[in-house]
Each structure stands twice: as structure tokens, then as C-alpha cells.
N, C-alpha and C positions, 0 to 999 in steps of 0.2 A: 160331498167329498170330505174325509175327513184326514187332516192333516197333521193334529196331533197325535202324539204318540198314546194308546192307551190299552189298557190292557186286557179287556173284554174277549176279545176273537180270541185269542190265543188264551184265554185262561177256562170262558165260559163257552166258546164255541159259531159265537152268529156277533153281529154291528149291525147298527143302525139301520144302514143302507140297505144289508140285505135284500131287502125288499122295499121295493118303492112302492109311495102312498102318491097318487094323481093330484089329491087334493093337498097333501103337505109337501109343496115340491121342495122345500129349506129346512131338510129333518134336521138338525139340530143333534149331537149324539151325545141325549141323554142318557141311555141307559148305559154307552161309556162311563160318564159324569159320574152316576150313580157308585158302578162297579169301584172307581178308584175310592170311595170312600171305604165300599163294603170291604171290598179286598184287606185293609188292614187289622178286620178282624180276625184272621187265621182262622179263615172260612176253608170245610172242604165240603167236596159233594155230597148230599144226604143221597143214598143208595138201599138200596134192599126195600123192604116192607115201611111201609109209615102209617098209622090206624088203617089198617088192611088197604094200602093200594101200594104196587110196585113205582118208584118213586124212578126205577134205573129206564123206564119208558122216558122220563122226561129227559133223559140223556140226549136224545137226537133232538132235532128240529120238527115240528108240527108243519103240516100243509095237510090243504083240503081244498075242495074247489072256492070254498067260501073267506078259508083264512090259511097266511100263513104267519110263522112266527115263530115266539121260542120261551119254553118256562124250562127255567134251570132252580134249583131249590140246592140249599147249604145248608150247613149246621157249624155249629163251635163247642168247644168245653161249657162257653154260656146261652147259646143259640139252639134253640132246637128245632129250628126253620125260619129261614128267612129266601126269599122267594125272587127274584128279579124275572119281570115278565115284559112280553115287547112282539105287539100284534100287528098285521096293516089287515084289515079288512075290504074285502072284496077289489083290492088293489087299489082302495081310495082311500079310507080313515086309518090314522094309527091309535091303539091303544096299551097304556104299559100302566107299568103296577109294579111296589113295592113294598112288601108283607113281613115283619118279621116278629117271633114270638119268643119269649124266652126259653131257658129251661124250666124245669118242673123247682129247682132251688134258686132261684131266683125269681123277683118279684117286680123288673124294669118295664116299663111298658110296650105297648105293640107299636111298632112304626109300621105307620101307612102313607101310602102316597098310590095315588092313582089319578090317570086324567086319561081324556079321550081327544082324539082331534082332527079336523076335514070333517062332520057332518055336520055342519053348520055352526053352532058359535062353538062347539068343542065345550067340553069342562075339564075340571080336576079339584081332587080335595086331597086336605093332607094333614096327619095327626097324630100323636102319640097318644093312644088308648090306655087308658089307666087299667092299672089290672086289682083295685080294691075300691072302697068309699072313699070321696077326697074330705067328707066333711066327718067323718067318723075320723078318719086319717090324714089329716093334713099335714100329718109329716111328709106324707109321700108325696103331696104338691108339692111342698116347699123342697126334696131331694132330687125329683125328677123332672116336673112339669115347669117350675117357675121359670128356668130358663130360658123357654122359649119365649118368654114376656118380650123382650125387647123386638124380636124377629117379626114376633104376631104383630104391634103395633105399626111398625115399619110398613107393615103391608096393611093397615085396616083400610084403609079405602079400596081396596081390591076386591076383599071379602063381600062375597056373593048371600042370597039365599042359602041355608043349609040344605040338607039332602030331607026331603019330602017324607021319608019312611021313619015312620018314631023308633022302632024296632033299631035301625042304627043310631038315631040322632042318642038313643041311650046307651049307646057303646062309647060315645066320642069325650073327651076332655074340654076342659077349655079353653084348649089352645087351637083347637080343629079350625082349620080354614077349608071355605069351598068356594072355586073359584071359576069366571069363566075365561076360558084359555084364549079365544078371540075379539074380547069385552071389548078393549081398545082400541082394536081397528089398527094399530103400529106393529110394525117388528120390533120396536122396543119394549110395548107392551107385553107381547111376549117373550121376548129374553127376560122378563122381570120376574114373571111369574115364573119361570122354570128355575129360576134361582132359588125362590122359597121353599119347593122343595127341596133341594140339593142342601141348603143350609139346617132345614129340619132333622134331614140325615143325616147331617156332619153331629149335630148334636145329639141325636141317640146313638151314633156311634163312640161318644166320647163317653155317654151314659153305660155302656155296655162295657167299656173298656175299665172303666172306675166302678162298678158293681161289683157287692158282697153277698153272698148267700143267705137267705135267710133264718135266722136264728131262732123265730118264732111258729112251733109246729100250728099253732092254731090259724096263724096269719100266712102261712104258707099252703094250708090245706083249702082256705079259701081263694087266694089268689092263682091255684089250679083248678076248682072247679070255675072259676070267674073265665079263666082263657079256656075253658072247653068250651064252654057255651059261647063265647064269643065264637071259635072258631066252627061252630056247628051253626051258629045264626049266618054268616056269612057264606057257609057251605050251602045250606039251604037255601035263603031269601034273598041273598043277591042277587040283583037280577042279571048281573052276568052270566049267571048258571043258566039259564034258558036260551043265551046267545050261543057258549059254550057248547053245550050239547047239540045245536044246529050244525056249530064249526063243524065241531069233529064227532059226533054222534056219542049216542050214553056211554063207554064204556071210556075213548081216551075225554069226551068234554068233564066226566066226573073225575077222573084222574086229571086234569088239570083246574077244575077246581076245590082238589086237596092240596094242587100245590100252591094253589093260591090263597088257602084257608087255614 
């Protein structure tokens, strides 16, 4: 039950609870949490066409026998997709996601956040993906990524195994944490971990809100093909795209994993 006030149902459409998970009987309403950060970027709906998929299908609510749930996708003058997503599978596991890309004149990094939870220990990982070379460019560490220095440290003993697939582990920064959501066996343990994200996003929120356009045509031409390909490796090889497609069959599972890419 959720008894603070917040502004998700009424701005993006669905809460937490919507949908009960058997195995996370204490949902926690994260993807509330989340919303109040994003909210103050002067987020509106991304509608129409987006690289060839209709983006206004994800206006409604997803169900299927297998899953229900809900991806809502925005955009801003700075954002050219940022994605709040919030799954319960098969009426036991929940799973959520939080994706966002820049524009094409702008060069901020990707905020990620994603975790899974009720199939057993659950996980989740979370990151700000650089979007050029940090060691060709280490200005762009020291502008965007250092800050998450204090946050990462705070949590190092948390920090899990990374994600198995080289293909991502070469998308991620050095701030990427990947973590497992039932490691500690506490509810404290978990409220903790769900704060690390929540604090990652407050700061590439604060990174998006203080971004300047870039001035360098060479160093902007490469940090748009950098976030294509990012966004095509995850369209493709995530392995959530072969769950997706299960949910809701090739046509809405690949439109909802553009909005998730």
C-alpha cells in the first residue's frame, strides 16, 4: 500500500501495486521513487514514430497471459528517450528498468538501472554509460562520471560479479555496479540497495539539467554513432528480447524493446 503522495499514476498512468508479484509480497514503490526524480526534467510523452516503431502503443498498459506491466518512454529539449519500465511476471517476479539517452547535441551519458526480483536471489545493475573514450577523454570522466565516486564506494561491498556478456561489460563505465537484490537475506539489505539506484538517478538528473551542447562537430559525430550502437547491442543481444518476445509476441515484445533501447 502505498501512502505517500506521488506522482506516477496520475502523470504516467499505472503504480507499483498494480499488479501483484506472490513472491515480492513488500513491493516497495520504486518506480514512484524513480518518477519524482525524472519528473523534474520537463519530460513529455515521446509519441508518434521513433526509428520505425510507433512509440503511442506504449501509451496503454501491456498484459498477456505471461506478463503484465507497463513501458512509458519521454523525451525533453535534452532527452531523446528515457524509458521507465515495471513488469511482474507470471504473477510472481517483478522486473523494472530505467534507460535514458541523450540528444543527438549532447554528449551526457546513458542512465541505466535495471534489476529483477522473486526468482530466486533476484539481481540488478546500475550505470552511467559513457558515450566516447574515457582515456582518450578524460575530461569527460572528470565532467560526468567522477561523481558518482563517493556513491560507488559507499556501496563497494555490495558490488556483485559483473554481467557475464563481454559485449555489455564494454558498454559500461567505471562506476557500473551489479548487484544481487536478495544477497543479504534482510529487509534492510534491501531498502539499501534500492537506494543506490535512486541516488545514481538523482545524479544524472542533476548531469542533464547542467549540460551544454556540444561544440565539437567531430566529437559529437562520434558520440552519436557510439549511442547507436549502443542502442542496437541492447536491442539485439539483451537477453531480455527473447523473454519479451515470449510476453507479448514479435511485434508488441520488439516494440517494447525499442522502448527499452
Amino acid at each position: 500500500m502505498i501512502d505517500k503522495k506521488y506522482h506516477l499514476e496520475e502523470e504516467a498512468g499505472f503504480r507499483c501495486d498494480t499488479w501483484p508479484a506472490k513472491n515480492v509480497p513488500d513491493i516497495r514503490p520504486f518506480p514512484e521513487e524513480c518518477w519524482e526524480i525524472l519528473r523534474t526534467l520537463n519530460l513529455k510523452p515521446l509519441k508518434g514514430m521513433y526509428q520505425g516503431y510507433n512509440m503511442d502503443l506504449l501509451l496503454e498498459n501491456l498484459e498477456s497471459p505471461m506478463a503484465k506491466g507497463a513501458v512509458r518512454v519521454f523525451e525533453s529539449d535534452k532527452i531523446e528517450k528515457v524509458c521507465i519500465w515495471w513488469q511482474v511476471l507470471s504473477g510472481r517476479s517483478i522486473s523494472g528498468a530505467v534507460i535514458g539517452f541523450p540528444r543527438d547535441d549532447y554528449d551526457f551519458p546513458v542512465m541505466l538501472i535495471d534489476w529483477d526480483e522473486g526468482r530466486g536471489p533476484g539481481h540488478g545493475m546500475v550505470d552511467h554509460m559513457p558515450l566516447c573514450d574515457l582515456v582518450i577523454n578524460e575530461e569527460y570522466r572528470l565532467t560526468y562520471l567522477d561523481k558518482l565516486d563517493d556513491t560507488f564506494r559507499k556501496h563497494a561491498d555490495i558490488i556483485g560479479p559483473p554481467s557475464f556478456h563481454v559485449w555489455f561489460r564494454t558498454l559500461t563505465g567505471p562506476f557500473y555496479i551489479f548487484f544481487r537484490t536478495q544477497a543479504g537475506g534482510t529487509p534492510e539489505y534491501r531498502q539499501r540497495i534500492l537506494n543506490l539506484p535512486l541516488a545514481y538517478l538523482k545524479l544524472w538528473a542533476e548531469t542533464v539539467k547542467e549540460a551544454k551542447p556540444i561544440t565539437d562537430p567531430a566529437h559529437r559525430e562520434y558520440c552519436i554513432k557510439r549511442k547507436r550502437v549502443l542502442q542496437d547491442w541492447l536491442f539485439v543481444r539483451d537477453p531480455v528480447t527473447s523473454v519479451m518476445l515470449r510476453c507479448y509476441g514479435k511485434e508488441l515484445g520488439s516494440l517494447v524493446m525499442k522502448g527499452l533501447s
